[in-house]
N, C-alpha and C positions, 0 to 999 in steps of 0.2 A: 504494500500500500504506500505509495508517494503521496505526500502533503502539498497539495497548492500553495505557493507563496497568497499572500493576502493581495489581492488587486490595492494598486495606489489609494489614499483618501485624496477628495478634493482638497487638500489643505497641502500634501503633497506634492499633487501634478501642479498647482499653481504655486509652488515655490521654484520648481524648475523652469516655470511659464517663464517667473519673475527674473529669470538671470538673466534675457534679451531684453535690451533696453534703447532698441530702434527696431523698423521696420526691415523685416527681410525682402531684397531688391528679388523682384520676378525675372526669372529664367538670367540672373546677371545681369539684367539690363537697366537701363536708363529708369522702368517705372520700378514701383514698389508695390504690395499687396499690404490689403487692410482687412482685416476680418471681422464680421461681424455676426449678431445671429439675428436673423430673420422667421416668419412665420406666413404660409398660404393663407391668406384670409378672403374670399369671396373670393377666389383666381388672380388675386394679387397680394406681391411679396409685400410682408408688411416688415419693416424693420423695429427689432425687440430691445437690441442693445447692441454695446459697439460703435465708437474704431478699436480694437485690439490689435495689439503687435503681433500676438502670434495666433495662430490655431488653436490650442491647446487655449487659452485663454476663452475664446469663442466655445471651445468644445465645453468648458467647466460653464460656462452661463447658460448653453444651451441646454446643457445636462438639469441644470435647477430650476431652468425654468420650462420643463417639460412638465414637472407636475404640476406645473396649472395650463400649461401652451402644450399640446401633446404633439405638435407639428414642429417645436422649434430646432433648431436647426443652426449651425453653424455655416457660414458662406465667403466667399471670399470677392473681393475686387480689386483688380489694379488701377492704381494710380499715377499716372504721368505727367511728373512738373514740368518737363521739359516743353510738352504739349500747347500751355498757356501757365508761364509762369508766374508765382503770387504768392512771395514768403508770408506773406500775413496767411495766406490760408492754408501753407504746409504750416505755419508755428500752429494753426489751430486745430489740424488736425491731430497733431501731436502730443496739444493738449488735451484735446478731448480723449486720446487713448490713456492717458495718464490718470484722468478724471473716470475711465471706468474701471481702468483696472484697481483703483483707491475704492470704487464704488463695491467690485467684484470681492475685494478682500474685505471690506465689510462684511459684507455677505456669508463671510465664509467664517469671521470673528476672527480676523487674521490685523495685528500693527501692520501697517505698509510704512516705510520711512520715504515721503515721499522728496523728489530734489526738485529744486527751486527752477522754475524756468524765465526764462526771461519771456515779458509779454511785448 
């Protein structure tokens, strides 16, 4: 008889979420991916939470908030500053990942130390 290791707690997977502390660039290139989690409502995406930096971030929100959204769902989109560029709205997107993941680790009854960004 072999013992299963115990599957990670969310308090876990989102300390390792926590060690990237920028956006990973898609496919190496010029954009970046944002992830959020989303839900099908009347045949359209309804967005639930989210910018997250990574996956695993998206995937812990989505995971909590299945038991009341049984659709929800983690999603991804790339972003392209190069496309129409506008540091005021990459600093905000930036922040507002910061501001969920502070939101996420409430959630979870976790300190976040958060760092000071500049506005």
């Amino acid at each position: 008889m072999t013992l299963q290791p115990a599957p990670p707690t969310f308090q876990e997977r989102f300390a390792r979420a926590c060690d990237v502390a920028a956006f990973t660039l898609d496919k190496g290139g010029p954009c970046y991916l944002l992830w959020e989690v989303d839900h099908i409502q009347s045949g359209q995406r309804v967005k639930l939470d989210g910018v997250f930096f990574t996956e695993e971030e998206a995937r812990i929100s989505a995971d909590l908030l299945r038991g009341t959204l049984r659709g929800a769902r983690a999603s991804v989109a790339s972003y392209a500053p190069n496309w129409n560029p506008d540091p005021a709205r990459e600093a905000s997107i930036r922040i507002e990942a910061l501001q969920c993941r502070e939101m996420l680790a409430r959630r979870l009854g976790i300190h976040l130390p958060m760092p000071q960004e500049a506005v």
